[in-house]
C-alpha positions, 0 to 999 in steps of 0.5 A: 303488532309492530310494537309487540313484536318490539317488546319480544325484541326487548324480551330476546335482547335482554335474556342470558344465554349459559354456554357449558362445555361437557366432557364425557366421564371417559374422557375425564378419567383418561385425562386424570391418567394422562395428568398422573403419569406426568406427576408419577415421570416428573418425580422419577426424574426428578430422583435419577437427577438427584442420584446422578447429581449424589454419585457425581458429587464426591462428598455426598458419597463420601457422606453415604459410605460414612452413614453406611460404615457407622450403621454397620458399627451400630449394628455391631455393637447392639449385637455385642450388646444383647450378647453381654446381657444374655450373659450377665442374665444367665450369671444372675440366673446361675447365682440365685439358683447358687444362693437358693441351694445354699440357703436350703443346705444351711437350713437342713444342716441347722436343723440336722445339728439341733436334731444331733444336738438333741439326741447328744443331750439325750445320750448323756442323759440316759447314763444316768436315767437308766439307773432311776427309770421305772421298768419302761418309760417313754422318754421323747414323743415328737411330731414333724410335719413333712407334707400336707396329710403326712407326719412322721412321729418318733419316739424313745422307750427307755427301760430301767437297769432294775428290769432283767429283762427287755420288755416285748410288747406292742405299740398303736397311737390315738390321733386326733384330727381336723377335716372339713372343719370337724374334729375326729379321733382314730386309731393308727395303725389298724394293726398295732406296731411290735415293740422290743425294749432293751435299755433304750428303742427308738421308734419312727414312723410316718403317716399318711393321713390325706392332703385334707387332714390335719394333725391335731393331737397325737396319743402313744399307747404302749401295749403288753403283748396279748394285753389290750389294756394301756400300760403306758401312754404319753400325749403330744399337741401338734402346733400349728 
Protein backbone atom coordinates (compact mmCIF):
# COMPACT_ATOMS: atom_id res chain seq x y z
CA UNK A 1 0.00 0.00 0.00
CA UNK A 2 3.02 2.30 1.21
CA UNK A 3 4.41 1.86 -2.39
CA UNK A 4 1.34 2.64 -4.50
CA UNK A 5 0.67 5.52 -2.46
CA UNK A 6 4.54 6.44 -3.85
CA UNK A 7 3.80 5.83 -7.20
CA UNK A 8 0.46 8.66 -6.89
CA UNK A 9 3.30 10.67 -5.32
CA UNK A 10 5.39 10.33 -8.40
CA UNK A 11 2.42 10.64 -10.57
CA UNK A 12 1.38 14.06 -8.66
CA UNK A 13 4.76 15.39 -8.41
CA UNK A 14 5.58 14.97 -12.08
CA UNK A 15 2.10 16.65 -13.56
CA UNK A 16 2.05 20.14 -15.15
CA UNK A 17 -0.14 22.63 -13.63
CA UNK A 18 -1.56 25.46 -16.35
CA UNK A 19 -2.60 28.75 -14.60
CA UNK A 20 -4.54 31.52 -17.31
CA UNK A 21 -5.48 34.28 -16.26
CA UNK A 22 -9.25 35.39 -17.86
CA UNK A 23 -10.42 38.80 -18.11
CA UNK A 24 -14.18 39.11 -18.98
CA UNK A 25 -14.94 40.86 -22.48
CA UNK A 26 -16.25 44.08 -20.81
CA UNK A 27 -13.28 44.55 -19.31
CA UNK A 28 -11.16 43.89 -22.27
CA UNK A 29 -13.29 46.38 -24.49
CA UNK A 30 -12.91 49.08 -21.79
CA UNK A 31 -9.28 48.48 -21.79
CA UNK A 32 -9.26 49.01 -25.66
CA UNK A 33 -11.01 52.39 -24.86
CA UNK A 34 -8.73 53.48 -21.93
CA UNK A 35 -5.72 52.58 -24.58
CA UNK A 36 -7.28 54.67 -27.56
CA UNK A 37 -7.94 57.59 -25.52
CA UNK A 38 -4.50 57.69 -24.58
CA UNK A 39 -3.26 57.29 -28.39
CA UNK A 40 -6.05 59.81 -29.54
CA UNK A 41 -4.58 62.58 -26.45
CA UNK A 42 -1.14 61.68 -27.21
CA UNK A 43 -1.48 62.99 -30.85
CA UNK A 44 -3.42 65.95 -30.03
CA UNK A 45 -0.78 67.02 -28.04
CA UNK A 46 1.60 66.16 -29.73
CA UNK A 47 0.02 68.88 -32.92
CA UNK A 48 -0.94 71.86 -30.12
CA UNK A 49 3.12 71.20 -29.36
CA UNK A 50 3.81 71.66 -32.91
CA UNK A 51 1.53 74.75 -33.49
CA UNK A 52 2.75 76.48 -30.44
CA UNK A 53 6.29 75.54 -31.53
CA UNK A 54 5.11 76.93 -35.47
CA UNK A 55 3.65 80.39 -34.20
CA UNK A 56 6.76 80.64 -31.55
CA UNK A 57 8.87 79.94 -34.60
CA UNK A 58 9.03 83.38 -36.83
CA UNK A 59 10.44 81.69 -39.97
CA UNK A 60 7.89 78.87 -40.10
CA UNK A 61 5.49 81.50 -40.21
CA UNK A 62 6.87 83.51 -42.33
CA UNK A 63 7.14 80.35 -44.39
CA UNK A 64 2.96 79.83 -43.88
CA UNK A 65 1.87 83.43 -44.98
CA UNK A 66 4.69 83.03 -47.81
CA UNK A 67 2.58 79.45 -49.06
CA UNK A 68 -0.62 81.25 -48.37
CA UNK A 69 0.35 84.46 -50.44
CA UNK A 70 1.73 82.05 -53.49
CA UNK A 71 -1.46 80.13 -53.16
CA UNK A 72 -3.57 82.93 -53.46
CA UNK A 73 -1.20 84.02 -56.70
CA UNK A 74 -2.10 80.59 -58.12
CA UNK A 75 -5.46 80.78 -57.64
CA UNK A 76 -5.26 84.40 -59.22
CA UNK A 77 -3.68 83.44 -62.36
CA UNK A 78 -5.72 79.93 -62.92
CA UNK A 79 -8.80 82.42 -62.78
CA UNK A 80 -7.23 84.90 -65.20
CA UNK A 81 -6.18 81.73 -67.13
CA UNK A 82 -9.53 80.04 -67.87
CA UNK A 83 -10.89 83.53 -68.57
CA UNK A 84 -8.30 84.12 -71.44
CA UNK A 85 -9.40 80.59 -72.96
CA UNK A 86 -12.98 81.32 -72.75
CA UNK A 87 -12.05 84.23 -74.74
CA UNK A 88 -10.12 82.90 -77.26
CA UNK A 89 -12.82 79.96 -77.64
CA UNK A 90 -15.53 82.29 -78.19
CA UNK A 91 -12.99 84.13 -80.84
CA UNK A 92 -12.89 80.68 -82.47
CA UNK A 93 -16.23 80.04 -82.22
CA UNK A 94 -16.94 83.59 -83.76
CA UNK A 95 -14.53 83.28 -86.87
CA UNK A 96 -15.59 79.82 -87.95
CA UNK A 97 -19.02 80.95 -87.78
CA UNK A 98 -17.64 84.21 -89.90
CA UNK A 99 -15.68 81.74 -92.24
CA UNK A 100 -18.93 79.62 -92.51
CA UNK A 101 -21.05 82.50 -93.57
CA UNK A 102 -18.67 83.84 -96.09
CA UNK A 103 -17.94 80.47 -97.75
CA UNK A 104 -21.71 80.19 -98.31
CA UNK A 105 -22.15 84.04 -99.63
CA UNK A 106 -19.43 83.09 -102.25
CA UNK A 107 -21.10 80.17 -103.16
CA UNK A 108 -24.74 81.56 -103.73
CA UNK A 109 -22.79 84.64 -105.64
CA UNK A 110 -20.66 82.33 -107.74
CA UNK A 111 -23.74 80.54 -108.84
CA UNK A 112 -26.01 83.71 -109.06
CA UNK A 113 -23.05 85.09 -111.51
CA UNK A 114 -23.13 82.13 -113.72
CA UNK A 115 -27.06 81.93 -113.72
CA UNK A 116 -26.33 85.92 -114.97
CA UNK A 117 -23.68 85.06 -117.01
CA UNK A 118 -26.21 82.54 -118.68
CA UNK A 119 -29.21 84.71 -119.02
CA UNK A 120 -26.50 87.69 -120.76
CA UNK A 121 -25.58 84.69 -123.24
CA UNK A 122 -28.85 84.13 -123.47
CA UNK A 123 -30.02 87.88 -124.43
CA UNK A 124 -27.43 88.61 -126.69
CA UNK A 125 -28.27 85.44 -128.49
CA UNK A 126 -32.05 86.27 -128.77
CA UNK A 127 -31.30 89.33 -130.99
CA UNK A 128 -30.55 87.38 -133.61
CA UNK A 129 -32.61 84.06 -132.75
CA UNK A 130 -35.81 85.73 -133.09
CA UNK A 131 -35.10 86.57 -136.73
CA UNK A 132 -34.31 82.67 -137.44
CA UNK A 133 -36.95 81.10 -134.76
CA UNK A 134 -39.55 78.89 -135.87
CA UNK A 135 -43.41 80.29 -134.86
CA UNK A 136 -42.55 79.17 -131.17
CA UNK A 137 -39.60 77.02 -129.77
CA UNK A 138 -38.21 76.13 -126.49
CA UNK A 139 -34.85 77.72 -126.25
CA UNK A 140 -33.72 76.68 -122.42
CA UNK A 141 -35.12 73.56 -120.28
CA UNK A 142 -33.52 73.34 -116.99
CA UNK A 143 -33.85 71.13 -113.65
CA UNK A 144 -32.48 72.37 -110.03
CA UNK A 145 -32.82 70.32 -107.34
CA UNK A 146 -33.47 72.50 -103.82
CA UNK A 147 -34.61 69.69 -101.28
CA UNK A 148 -35.28 66.03 -100.88
CA UNK A 149 -38.64 65.62 -103.37
CA UNK A 150 -38.75 69.32 -104.59
CA UNK A 151 -37.20 70.64 -107.82
CA UNK A 152 -37.82 73.91 -109.42
CA UNK A 153 -38.01 73.62 -113.22
CA UNK A 154 -37.32 76.84 -115.91
CA UNK A 155 -37.75 77.27 -118.80
CA UNK A 156 -37.56 80.08 -121.93
CA UNK A 157 -40.35 79.72 -125.00
CA UNK A 158 -39.07 81.88 -127.77
CA UNK A 159 -41.38 82.98 -130.75
CA UNK A 160 -40.12 84.22 -134.24
CA UNK A 161 -40.38 87.86 -135.75
CA UNK A 162 -42.44 86.22 -138.55
CA UNK A 163 -45.47 85.29 -136.23
CA UNK A 164 -47.77 88.62 -135.80
CA UNK A 165 -49.19 87.23 -133.19
CA UNK A 166 -48.27 85.88 -129.60
CA UNK A 167 -49.31 82.42 -129.15
CA UNK A 168 -51.61 81.73 -126.13
CA UNK A 169 -51.56 78.10 -125.33
CA UNK A 170 -50.89 75.73 -122.35
CA UNK A 171 -48.17 73.94 -120.46
CA UNK A 172 -48.06 70.31 -118.43
CA UNK A 173 -44.55 68.15 -117.86
CA UNK A 174 -44.19 64.25 -117.92
CA UNK A 175 -42.04 63.38 -115.18
CA UNK A 176 -40.36 60.33 -114.59
CA UNK A 177 -39.79 59.15 -111.10
CA UNK A 178 -37.96 56.79 -108.66
CA UNK A 179 -39.75 55.47 -105.52
CA UNK A 180 -39.11 52.61 -103.68
CA UNK A 181 -36.55 51.65 -106.12
CA UNK A 182 -39.16 51.63 -109.19
CA UNK A 183 -39.60 53.78 -111.87
CA UNK A 184 -42.75 55.79 -112.36
CA UNK A 185 -44.25 58.23 -114.81
CA UNK A 186 -46.98 61.05 -114.22
CA UNK A 187 -48.14 63.90 -115.33
CA UNK A 188 -47.52 67.59 -113.41
CA UNK A 189 -49.44 69.43 -112.73
CA UNK A 190 -52.93 67.94 -112.78
CA UNK A 191 -53.96 71.02 -114.39
CA UNK A 192 -52.10 72.35 -117.24
CA UNK A 193 -50.20 75.68 -116.77
CA UNK A 194 -51.72 78.98 -118.99
CA UNK A 195 -49.02 80.03 -121.44
CA UNK A 196 -48.68 83.71 -123.40
CA UNK A 197 -45.63 83.96 -125.61
CA UNK A 198 -44.34 87.23 -127.11
CA UNK A 199 -41.05 87.02 -128.56
CA UNK A 200 -39.48 85.45 -125.38
CA UNK A 201 -41.47 83.75 -121.68
CA UNK A 202 -39.78 82.71 -119.27
CA UNK A 203 -41.52 79.95 -117.08
CA UNK A 204 -40.37 78.70 -113.38
CA UNK A 205 -41.92 76.53 -111.50
CA UNK A 206 -41.16 74.32 -108.37
CA UNK A 207 -42.32 70.99 -107.42
CA UNK A 208 -43.27 69.01 -104.61
CA UNK A 209 -42.81 65.42 -105.22
CA UNK A 210 -42.16 63.71 -101.30
CA UNK A 211 -38.84 63.43 -99.49
CA UNK A 212 -38.91 59.56 -101.03
CA UNK A 213 -39.07 60.60 -104.57
CA UNK A 214 -36.49 61.14 -107.04
CA UNK A 215 -36.37 63.05 -110.22
CA UNK A 216 -35.33 61.32 -113.09
CA UNK A 217 -36.47 62.50 -116.07
CA UNK A 218 -38.60 65.48 -116.99
CA UNK A 219 -40.86 66.14 -120.39
CA UNK A 220 -42.21 69.90 -121.17
CA UNK A 221 -45.15 69.64 -123.48
CA UNK A 222 -46.54 72.63 -124.92
CA UNK A 223 -50.33 72.57 -125.54
CA UNK A 224 -52.45 74.92 -128.17
CA UNK A 225 -55.44 75.93 -126.30
CA UNK A 226 -58.09 73.74 -126.49
CA UNK A 227 -55.56 71.24 -128.23
CA UNK A 228 -55.03 68.06 -126.35
CA UNK A 229 -52.16 67.19 -128.90
CA UNK A 230 -48.14 67.96 -128.31
CA UNK A 231 -47.45 70.70 -130.46
CA UNK A 232 -43.93 71.23 -128.79
CA UNK A 233 -42.23 69.29 -126.51
CA UNK A 234 -38.30 69.16 -125.03
CA UNK A 235 -36.78 66.43 -122.56
CA UNK A 236 -34.17 66.92 -119.83
CA UNK A 237 -32.27 64.22 -117.59
CA UNK A 238 -31.78 64.94 -114.17
CA UNK A 239 -28.31 64.01 -113.18
CA UNK A 240 -27.89 62.61 -110.05
Amino acid sequence: MIGRWKRRGNHLATAKLAVKRHLPWYAQFGLAIVLVGMLAGMGIAVYRYGEQEGRRDPSALLAVQGASQQSGRLQAELQANRQKLMTLEQQLRLEMATRETLSRQLGQLQNDNSGLREQIAFYESLLTKTDRAPALAIDQLRVEALTPGQYRLRAILVQGQSSQEPFKGEVDFQLVVERAGRRVTMTWPERRIPLNVSRFTRLEKETDLGVDTKLKQVEMRVYAVGDSRVKLSRSYDVKG
